[in-house]
C-alpha positions as CSV (number, residue, x, y, z in Angstrom):
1,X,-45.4,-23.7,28.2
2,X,-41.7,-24.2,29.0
3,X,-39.2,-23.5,25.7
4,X,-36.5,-25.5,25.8
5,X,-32.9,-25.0,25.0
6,X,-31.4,-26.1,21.8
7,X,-29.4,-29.2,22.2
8,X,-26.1,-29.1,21.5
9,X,-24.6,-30.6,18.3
10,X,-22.0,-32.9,19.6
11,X,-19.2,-34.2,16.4
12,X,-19.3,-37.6,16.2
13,X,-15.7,-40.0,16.5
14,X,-15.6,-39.5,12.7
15,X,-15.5,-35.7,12.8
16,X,-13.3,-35.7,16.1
17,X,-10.7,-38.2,13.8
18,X,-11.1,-36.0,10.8
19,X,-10.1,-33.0,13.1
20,X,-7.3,-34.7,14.9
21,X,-5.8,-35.7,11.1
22,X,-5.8,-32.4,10.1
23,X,-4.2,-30.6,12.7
24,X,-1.2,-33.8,12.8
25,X,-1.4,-33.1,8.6
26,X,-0.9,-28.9,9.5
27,X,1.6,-29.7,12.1
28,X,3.6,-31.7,9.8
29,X,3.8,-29.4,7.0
30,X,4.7,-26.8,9.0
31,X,7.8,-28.8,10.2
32,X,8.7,-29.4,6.9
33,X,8.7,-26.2,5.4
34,X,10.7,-24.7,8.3
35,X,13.7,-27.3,8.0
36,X,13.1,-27.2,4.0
37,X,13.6,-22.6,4.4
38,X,16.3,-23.9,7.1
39,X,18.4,-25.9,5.1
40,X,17.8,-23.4,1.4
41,X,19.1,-20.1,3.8
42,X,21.9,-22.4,5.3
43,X,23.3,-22.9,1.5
44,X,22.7,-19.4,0.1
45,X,23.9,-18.3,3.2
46,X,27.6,-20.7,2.4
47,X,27.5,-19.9,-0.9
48,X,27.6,-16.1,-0.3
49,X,29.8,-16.1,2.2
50,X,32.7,-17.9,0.0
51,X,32.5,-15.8,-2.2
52,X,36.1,-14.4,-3.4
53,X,34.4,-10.5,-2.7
54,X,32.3,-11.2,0.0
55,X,34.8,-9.6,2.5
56,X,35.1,-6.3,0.4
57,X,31.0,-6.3,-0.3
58,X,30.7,-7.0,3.6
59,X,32.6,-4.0,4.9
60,X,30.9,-1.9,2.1
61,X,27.5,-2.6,2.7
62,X,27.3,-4.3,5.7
63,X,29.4,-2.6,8.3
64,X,27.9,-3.0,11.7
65,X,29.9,0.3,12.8
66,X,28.6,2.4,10.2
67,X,25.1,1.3,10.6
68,X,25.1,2.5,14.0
69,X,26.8,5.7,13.8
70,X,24.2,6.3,10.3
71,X,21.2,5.1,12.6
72,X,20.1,8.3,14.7
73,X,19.8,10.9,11.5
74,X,18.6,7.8,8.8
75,X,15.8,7.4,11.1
76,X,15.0,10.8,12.1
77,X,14.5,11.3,8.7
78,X,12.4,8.3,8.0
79,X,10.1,10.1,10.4
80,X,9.7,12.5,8.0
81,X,8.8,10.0,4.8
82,X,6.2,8.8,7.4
83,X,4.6,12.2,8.2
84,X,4.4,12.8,4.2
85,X,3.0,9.1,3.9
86,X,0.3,10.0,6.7
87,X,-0.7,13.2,4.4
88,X,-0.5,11.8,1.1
89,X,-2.8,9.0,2.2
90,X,-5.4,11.6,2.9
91,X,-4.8,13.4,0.2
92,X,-5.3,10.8,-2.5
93,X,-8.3,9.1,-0.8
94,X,-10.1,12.6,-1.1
95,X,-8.8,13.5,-4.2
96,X,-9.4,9.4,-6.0
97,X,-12.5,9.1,-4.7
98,X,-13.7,12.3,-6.3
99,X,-12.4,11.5,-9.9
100,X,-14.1,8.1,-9.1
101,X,-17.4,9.7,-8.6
102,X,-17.0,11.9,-11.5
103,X,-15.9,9.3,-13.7
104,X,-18.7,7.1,-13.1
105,X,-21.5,10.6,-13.1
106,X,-24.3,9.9,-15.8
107,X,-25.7,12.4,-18.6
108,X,-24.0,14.6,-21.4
109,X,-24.3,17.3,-18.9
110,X,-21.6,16.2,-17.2
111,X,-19.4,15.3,-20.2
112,X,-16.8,18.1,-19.5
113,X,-16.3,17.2,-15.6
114,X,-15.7,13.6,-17.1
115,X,-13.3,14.5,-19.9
116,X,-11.3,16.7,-17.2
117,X,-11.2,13.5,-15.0
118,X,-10.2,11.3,-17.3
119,X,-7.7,13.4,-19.0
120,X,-6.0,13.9,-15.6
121,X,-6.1,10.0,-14.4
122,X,-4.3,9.5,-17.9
123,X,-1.9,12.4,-17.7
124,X,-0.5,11.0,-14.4
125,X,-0.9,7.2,-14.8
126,X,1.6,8.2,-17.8
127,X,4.2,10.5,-16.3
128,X,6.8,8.8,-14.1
129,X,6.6,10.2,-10.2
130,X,10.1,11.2,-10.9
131,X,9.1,14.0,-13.3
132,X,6.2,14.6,-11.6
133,X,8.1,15.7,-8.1
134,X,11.0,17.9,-10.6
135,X,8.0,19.6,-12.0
136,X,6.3,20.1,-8.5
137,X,9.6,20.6,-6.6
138,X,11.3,23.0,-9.2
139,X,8.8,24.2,-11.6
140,X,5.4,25.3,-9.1
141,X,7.8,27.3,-6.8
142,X,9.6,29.1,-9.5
143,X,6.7,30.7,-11.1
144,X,6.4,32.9,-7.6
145,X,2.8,32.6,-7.0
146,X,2.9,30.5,-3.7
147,X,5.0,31.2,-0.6
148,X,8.1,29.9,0.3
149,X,6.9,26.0,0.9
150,X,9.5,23.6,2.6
151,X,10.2,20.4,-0.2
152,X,8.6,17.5,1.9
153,X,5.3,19.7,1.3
154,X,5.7,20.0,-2.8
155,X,6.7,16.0,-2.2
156,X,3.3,15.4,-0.8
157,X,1.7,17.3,-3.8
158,X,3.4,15.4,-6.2
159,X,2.1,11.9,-4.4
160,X,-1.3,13.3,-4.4
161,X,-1.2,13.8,-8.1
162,X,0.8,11.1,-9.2
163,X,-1.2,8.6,-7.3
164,X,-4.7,9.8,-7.3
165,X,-4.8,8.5,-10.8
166,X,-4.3,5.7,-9.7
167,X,-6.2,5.1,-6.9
168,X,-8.8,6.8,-8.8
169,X,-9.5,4.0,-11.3
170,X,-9.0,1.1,-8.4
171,X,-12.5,3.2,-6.9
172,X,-13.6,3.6,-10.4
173,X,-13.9,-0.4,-11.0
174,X,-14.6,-1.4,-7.6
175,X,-17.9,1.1,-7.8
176,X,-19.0,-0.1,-11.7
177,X,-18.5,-3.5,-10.2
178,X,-21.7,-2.9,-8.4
179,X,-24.7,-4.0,-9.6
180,X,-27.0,-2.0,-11.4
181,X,-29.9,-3.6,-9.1
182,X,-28.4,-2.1,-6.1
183,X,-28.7,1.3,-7.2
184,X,-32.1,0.5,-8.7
185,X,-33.4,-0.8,-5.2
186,X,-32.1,2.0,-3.4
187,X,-33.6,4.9,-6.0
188,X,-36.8,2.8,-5.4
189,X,-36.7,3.7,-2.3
190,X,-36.7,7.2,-2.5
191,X,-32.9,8.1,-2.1
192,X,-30.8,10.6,-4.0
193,X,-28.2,9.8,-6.0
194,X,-25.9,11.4,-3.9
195,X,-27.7,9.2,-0.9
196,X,-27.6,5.6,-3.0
197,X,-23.6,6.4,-3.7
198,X,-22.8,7.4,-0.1
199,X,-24.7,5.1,1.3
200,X,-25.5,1.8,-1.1
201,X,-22.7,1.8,-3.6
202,X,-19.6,2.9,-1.9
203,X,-19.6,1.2,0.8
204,X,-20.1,-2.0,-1.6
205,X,-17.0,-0.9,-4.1
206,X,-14.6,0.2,-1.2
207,X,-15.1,-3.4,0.4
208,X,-14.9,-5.0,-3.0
209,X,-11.2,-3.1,-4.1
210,X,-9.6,-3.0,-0.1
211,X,-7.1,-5.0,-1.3
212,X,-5.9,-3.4,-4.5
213,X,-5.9,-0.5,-2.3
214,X,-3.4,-1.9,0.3
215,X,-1.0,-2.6,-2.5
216,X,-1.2,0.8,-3.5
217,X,-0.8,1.8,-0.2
218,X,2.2,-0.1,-0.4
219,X,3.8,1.1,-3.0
220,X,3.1,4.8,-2.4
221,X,5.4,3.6,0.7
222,X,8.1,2.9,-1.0
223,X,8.0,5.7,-3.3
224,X,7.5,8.7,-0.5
225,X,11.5,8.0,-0.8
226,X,11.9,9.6,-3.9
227,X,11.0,12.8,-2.4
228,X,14.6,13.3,-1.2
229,X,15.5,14.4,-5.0
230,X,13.9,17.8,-4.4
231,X,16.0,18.2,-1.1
232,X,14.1,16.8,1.4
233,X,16.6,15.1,4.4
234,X,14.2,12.2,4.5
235,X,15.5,8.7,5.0
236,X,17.2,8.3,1.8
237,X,19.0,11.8,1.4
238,X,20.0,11.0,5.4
239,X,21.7,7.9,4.3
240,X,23.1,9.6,1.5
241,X,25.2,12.2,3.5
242,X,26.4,9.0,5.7
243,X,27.5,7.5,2.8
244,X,29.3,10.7,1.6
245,X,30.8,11.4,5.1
246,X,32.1,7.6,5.3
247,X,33.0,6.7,2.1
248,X,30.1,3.5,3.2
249,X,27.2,2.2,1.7
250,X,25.9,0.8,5.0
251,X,23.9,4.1,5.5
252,X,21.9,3.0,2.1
253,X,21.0,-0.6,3.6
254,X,20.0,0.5,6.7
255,X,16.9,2.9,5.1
256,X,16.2,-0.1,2.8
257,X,15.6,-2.0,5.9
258,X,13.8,0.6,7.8
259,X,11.3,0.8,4.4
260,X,11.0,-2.5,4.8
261,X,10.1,-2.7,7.9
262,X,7.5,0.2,7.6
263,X,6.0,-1.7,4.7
264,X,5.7,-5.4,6.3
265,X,2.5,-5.1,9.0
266,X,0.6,-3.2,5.7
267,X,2.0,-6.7,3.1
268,X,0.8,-9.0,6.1
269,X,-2.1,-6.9,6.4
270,X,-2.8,-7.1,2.7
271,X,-2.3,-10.6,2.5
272,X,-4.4,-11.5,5.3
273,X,-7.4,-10.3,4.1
274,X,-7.2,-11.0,0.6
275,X,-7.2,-14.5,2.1
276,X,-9.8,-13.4,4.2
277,X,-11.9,-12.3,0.9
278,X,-11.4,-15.5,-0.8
279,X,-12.6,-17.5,1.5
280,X,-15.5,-15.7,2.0
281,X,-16.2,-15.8,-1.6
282,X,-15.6,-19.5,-2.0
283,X,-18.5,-19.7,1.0
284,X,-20.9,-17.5,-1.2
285,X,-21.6,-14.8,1.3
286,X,-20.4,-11.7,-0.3
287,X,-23.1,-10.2,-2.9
């Protein structure tokens, strides 16, 4: 008994027409919306530039010179934002997925672990980052019971905090999103509860809330620049002596566009696979 192969399903001139539209229809809108984003940054671009101020505005934030005599010590000190975004990161996954887990713990037992948890996600979802990294920066140190700790390290505490709570709750929702069957199936067979959440329902919730996570990822990029106000010589306090030594705001625009770039791959990122999720949703095969 000979098993033969399965024949191939060839598209018939219909499909092969259907294709061949589409990809004329794709390659025609793309044409269009390139001269259309042309034409729009052409005019802003006019209208900008006669301006009666732009000449001033152009040599105070602009200022090719500046920009690179600023460059070398803006970016030495946007490697520092990046080594307290690297920490942070792993700081508030530990941290938020631990208030998620205790959040979401069942029994009156464990009522006092879940007050504590949700009195602390409300504390910091309410008190503005800027406080948070004075109280941090200024406040811990001064009561003398650490040692002497450089400011980027405070900084990364105060992201930690600030941004647990809200990571915390984007864990929080993506693990109550779950269904209750899942865990049921899994206790049926014979795993702990610490087994069915390691195992069953995080796994589940961490796929379901990737991209809220992303944006906060994001954002905590931006804001690793505030930690400059407790005297860290990050990126933003580096373009902030420039600007003092040059009487130029050119330093300033320069770690704006660093940040951005920095942030851009992670917004691409973000946006690639929430399209990614959608369509996988529309098709019915997530559960």
């Amino acid at each position: 008994m000979t098993n033969s192969a399965p024949a191939l399903r060839v598209p018939s001139e219909i499909e092969l027409d259907r294709r061949l539209y589409r990809r004329r229809q794709n390659g025609k809108s793309v044409a269009i919306a390139l001269v259309s984003t042309l034409v729009f940054a052409a005019l802003v671009w006019l209208l900008v530039v006669n301006t009666p101020g732009w000449t001033a505005v152009q040599q105070s934030f602009f200022n090719l010179d500046v920009a690179i005599s600023a460059f070398p010590r803006v970016i030495e000190g946007l490697w520092l934002n990046i080594r307290v975004l690297f920490f942070a990161s792993i700081g508030v996954l530990i941290v938020s997925l631990l208030l998620a887990v205790i959040r979401t713990l069942r029994g009156p037992v464990f009522f006092p672990l879940r007050a504590l948890a949700t009195g602390y996600t409300d504390l910091f979802r309410g008190v503005p980052l800027l406080i948070v990294l004075y109280l941090v920066g200024y406040g811990v140190p001064g009561l003398g019971l650490f040692p002497r700790m450089p400011a980027e390290f405070w900084g990364t505490v105060a992201l930690i905090l600030t941004y647990s709570a809200y990571v915390s709750e984007v864990f929080r929702a993506g693990i109550e999103a779950v269904h209750p069957s899942q865990r049921l199936a899994a206790r049926a067979l014979g795993l702990s509860h610490a087994q069915t959440m390691r195992k069953v329902v995080l796994p589940q919730a961490v796929r379901k809330v990737t991209p809220a996570l992303m944006n906060d990822f994001v954002a905590m990029q931006k804001d690793v620049g505030l930690i400059s106000v407790i005297g860290a010589i990050d990126a933003v306090r580096a373009a902030q002596i420039e600007t003092a030594a040059s009487y130029n705001f050119t330093p300033y625009v320069l770690a704006g566009l660093l940040f951005v770039l920095l942030a851009w791959p992670t917004i691409r990122l973000t946006d690639w696979y929430s399209a990614r999720m959608r369509r996988r949703e529309q098709m019915g095969s997530i559960v």
